[in-house]
VOPAGU-2260 file (C-alpha; in pm, 1 decimal, decimal comma):
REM VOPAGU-2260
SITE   aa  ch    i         X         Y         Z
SITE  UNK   A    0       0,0       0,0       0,0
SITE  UNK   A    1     113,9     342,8     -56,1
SITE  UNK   A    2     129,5     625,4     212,1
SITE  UNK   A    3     -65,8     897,8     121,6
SITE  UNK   A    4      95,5    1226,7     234,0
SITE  UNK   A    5      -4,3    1582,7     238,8
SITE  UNK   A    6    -122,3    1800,2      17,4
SITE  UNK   A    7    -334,9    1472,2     -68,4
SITE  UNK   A    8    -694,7    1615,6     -74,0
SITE  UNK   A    9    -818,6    1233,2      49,2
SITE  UNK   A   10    -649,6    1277,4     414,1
SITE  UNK   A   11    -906,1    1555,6     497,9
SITE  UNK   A   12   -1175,7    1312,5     378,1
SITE  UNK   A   13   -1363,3    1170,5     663,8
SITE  UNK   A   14   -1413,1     805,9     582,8
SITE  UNK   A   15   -1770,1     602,7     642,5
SITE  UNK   A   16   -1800,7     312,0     880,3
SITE  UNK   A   17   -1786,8     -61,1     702,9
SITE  UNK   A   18   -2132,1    -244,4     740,9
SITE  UNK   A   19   -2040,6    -545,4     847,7
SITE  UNK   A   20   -2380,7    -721,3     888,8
SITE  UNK   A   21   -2559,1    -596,1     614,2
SITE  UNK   A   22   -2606,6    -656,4     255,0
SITE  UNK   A   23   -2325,8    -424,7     150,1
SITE  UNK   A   24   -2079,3    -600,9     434,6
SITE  UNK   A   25   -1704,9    -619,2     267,6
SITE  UNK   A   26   -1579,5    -975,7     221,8
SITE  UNK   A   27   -1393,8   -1118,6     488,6
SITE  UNK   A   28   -1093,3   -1167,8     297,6
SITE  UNK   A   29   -1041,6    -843,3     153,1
SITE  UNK   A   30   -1092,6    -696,7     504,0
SITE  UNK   A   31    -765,4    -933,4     643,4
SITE  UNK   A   32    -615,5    -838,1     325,4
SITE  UNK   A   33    -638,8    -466,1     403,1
SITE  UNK   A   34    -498,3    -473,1     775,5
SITE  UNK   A   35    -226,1    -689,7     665,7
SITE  UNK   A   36    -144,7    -389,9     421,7
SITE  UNK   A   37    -208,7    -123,8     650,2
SITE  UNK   A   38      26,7    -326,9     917,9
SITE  UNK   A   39     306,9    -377,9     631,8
SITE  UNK   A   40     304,5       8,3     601,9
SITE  UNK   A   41     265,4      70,7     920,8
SITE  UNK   A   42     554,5     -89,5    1011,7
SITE  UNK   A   43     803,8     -29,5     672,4
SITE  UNK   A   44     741,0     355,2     785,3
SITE  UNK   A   45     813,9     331,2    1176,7
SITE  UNK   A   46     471,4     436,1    1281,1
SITE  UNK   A   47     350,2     338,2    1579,8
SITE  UNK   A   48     -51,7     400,7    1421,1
SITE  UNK   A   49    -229,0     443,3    1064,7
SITE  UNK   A   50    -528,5     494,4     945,9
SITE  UNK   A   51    -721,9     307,6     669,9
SITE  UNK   A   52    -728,4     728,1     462,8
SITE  UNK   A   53    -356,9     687,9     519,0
SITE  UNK   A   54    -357,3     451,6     231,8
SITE  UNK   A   55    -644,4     570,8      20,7
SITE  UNK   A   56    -845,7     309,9     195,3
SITE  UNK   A   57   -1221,4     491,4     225,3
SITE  UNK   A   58   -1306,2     298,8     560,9
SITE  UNK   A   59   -1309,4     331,7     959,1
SITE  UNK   A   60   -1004,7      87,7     998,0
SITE  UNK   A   61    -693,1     188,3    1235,1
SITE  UNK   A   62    -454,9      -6,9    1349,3
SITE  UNK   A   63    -194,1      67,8    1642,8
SITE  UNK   A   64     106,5     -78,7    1794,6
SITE  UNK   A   65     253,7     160,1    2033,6
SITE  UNK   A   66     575,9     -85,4    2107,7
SITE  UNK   A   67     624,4    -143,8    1766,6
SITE  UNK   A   68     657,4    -511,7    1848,4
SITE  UNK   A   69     467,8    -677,7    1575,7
SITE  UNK   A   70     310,9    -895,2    1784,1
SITE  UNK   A   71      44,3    -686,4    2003,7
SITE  UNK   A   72    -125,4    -501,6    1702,6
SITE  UNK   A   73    -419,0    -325,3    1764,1
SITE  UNK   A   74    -687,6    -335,7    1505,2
SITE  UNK   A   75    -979,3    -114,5    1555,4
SITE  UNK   A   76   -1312,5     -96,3    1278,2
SITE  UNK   A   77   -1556,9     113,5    1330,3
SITE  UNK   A   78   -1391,1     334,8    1627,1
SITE  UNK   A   79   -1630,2     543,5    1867,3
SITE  UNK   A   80   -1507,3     743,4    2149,8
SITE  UNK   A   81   -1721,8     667,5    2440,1
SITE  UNK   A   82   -1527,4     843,3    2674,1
SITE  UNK   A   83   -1272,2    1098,1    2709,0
SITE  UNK   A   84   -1063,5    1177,2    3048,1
SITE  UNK   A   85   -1066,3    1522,1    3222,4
SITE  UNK   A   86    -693,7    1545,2    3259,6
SITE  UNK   A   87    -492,2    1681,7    2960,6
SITE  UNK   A   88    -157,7    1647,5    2837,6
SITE  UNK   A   89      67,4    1833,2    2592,6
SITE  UNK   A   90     281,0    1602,5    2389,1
SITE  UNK   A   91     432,4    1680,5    2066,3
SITE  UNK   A   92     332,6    1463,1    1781,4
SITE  UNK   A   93     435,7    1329,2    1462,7
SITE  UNK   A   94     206,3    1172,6    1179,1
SITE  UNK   A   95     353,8     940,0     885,1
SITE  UNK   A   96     120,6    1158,2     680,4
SITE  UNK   A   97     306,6    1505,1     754,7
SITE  UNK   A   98     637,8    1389,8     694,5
SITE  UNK   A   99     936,0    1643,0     860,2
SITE  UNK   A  100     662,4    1818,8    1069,8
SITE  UNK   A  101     587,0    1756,9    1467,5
SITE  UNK   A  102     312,9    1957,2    1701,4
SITE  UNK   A  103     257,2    1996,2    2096,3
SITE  UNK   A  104     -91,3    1874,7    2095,2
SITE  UNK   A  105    -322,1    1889,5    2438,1
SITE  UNK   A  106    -486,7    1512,1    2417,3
SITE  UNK   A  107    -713,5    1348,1    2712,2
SITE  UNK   A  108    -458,9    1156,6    2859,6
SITE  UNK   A  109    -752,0     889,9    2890,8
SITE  UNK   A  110    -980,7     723,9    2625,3
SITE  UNK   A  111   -1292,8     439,1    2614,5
SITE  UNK   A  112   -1375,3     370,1    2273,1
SITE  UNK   A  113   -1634,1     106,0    2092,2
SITE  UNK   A  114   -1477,3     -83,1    1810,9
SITE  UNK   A  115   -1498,4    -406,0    1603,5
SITE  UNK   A  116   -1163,1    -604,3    1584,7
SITE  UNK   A  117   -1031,1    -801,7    1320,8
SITE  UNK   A  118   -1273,3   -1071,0    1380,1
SITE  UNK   A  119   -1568,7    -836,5    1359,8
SITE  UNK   A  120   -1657,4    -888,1    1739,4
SITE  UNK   A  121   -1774,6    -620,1    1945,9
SITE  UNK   A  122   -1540,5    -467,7    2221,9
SITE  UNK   A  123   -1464,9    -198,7    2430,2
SITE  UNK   A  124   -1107,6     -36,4    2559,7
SITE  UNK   A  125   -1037,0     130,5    2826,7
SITE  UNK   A  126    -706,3     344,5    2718,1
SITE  UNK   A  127    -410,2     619,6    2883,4
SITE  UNK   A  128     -81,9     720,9    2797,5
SITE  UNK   A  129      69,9     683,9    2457,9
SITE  UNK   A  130    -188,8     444,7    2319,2
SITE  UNK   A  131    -498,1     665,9    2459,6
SITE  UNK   A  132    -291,3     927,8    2223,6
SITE  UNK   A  133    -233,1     708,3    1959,1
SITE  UNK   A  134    -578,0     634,7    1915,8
SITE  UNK   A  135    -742,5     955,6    1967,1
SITE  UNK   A  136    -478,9    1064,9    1663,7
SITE  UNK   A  137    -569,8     771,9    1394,7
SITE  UNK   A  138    -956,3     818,1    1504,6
SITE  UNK   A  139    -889,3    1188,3    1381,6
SITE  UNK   A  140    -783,9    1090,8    1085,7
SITE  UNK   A  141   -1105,6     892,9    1025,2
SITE  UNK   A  142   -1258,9    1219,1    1027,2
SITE  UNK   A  143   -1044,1    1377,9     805,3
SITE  UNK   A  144    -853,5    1545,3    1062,7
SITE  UNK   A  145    -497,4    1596,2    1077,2
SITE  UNK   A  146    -208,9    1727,1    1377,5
SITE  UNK   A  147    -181,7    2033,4    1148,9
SITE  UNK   A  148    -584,2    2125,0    1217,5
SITE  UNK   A  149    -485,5    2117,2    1621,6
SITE  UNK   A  150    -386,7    2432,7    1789,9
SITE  UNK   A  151     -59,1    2417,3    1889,8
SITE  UNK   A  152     -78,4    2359,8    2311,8
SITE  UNK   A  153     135,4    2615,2    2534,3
């Protein structure tokens, strides 16, 4: 898969959630077929997180591995915060999409999302730290949003 970097017009694109029940529900196969690719680039670019826009893919898919250890991916579809923390903190932030540039961003340093994993079954995740960041960036991205549209924090 190719990395889609800006000026691409299709990263401020918010993407539509996959049925996966419905008549119109993509094909197993070609949904393993796309997180394999979006792990592959994930990984061949250092991230740490990438979103299914990332790579021109038009659909809510992120996947996350804040120790980069191949082995503990995290595969969200269909990601819906739930829940965001009262306490804030300012860390500064990179995206494989904005190549060369990095932001001090104010995140919830806590997150509870909804999401289907790779399997399609339901679950929820109760996140802080670095991955709470992680995935409060990729969901972002979902919506077309990227660290340049963030004030930049104090």
């Amino acid at each position: 898969m190719r990395l889609r970097t800006v000026p691409d017009a299709g990263l401020h694109r918010p993407v539509t959630p996959l049925d996966l029940v419905g008549a119109e529900r993509w094909p197993r196969h070609e949904l393993g077929r796309i997180i394999m690719g979006m792990l592959d680039t994930m990984y061949r670019h250092d991230g740490v997180g990438l979103a299914a826009p990332q790579v021109g893919v038009d659909a809510q898919i992120l996947v996350a591995d804040p120790h980069q250890d191949r082995h503990q991916a995290l595969v969200c579809i269909n990601p819906v915060i739930v829940a965001l923390g009262a306490d804030t903190v300012v860390m500064t932030e990179g995206c494989l999409s904005v190549p060369g540039v990095t932001r001090a961003i104010a995140r919830p340093d806590t997150i509870t999302i909804r999401y289907y994993d790779a399997e399609c079954f339901p679950q929820e995740l109760a996140a802080d730290g670095w991955l709470a960041r992680i995935l409060q960036h990729e969901i972002d991205h979902l919506h077309g949003r990227l660290l340049t549209d963030h004030p930049v924090a104090p």
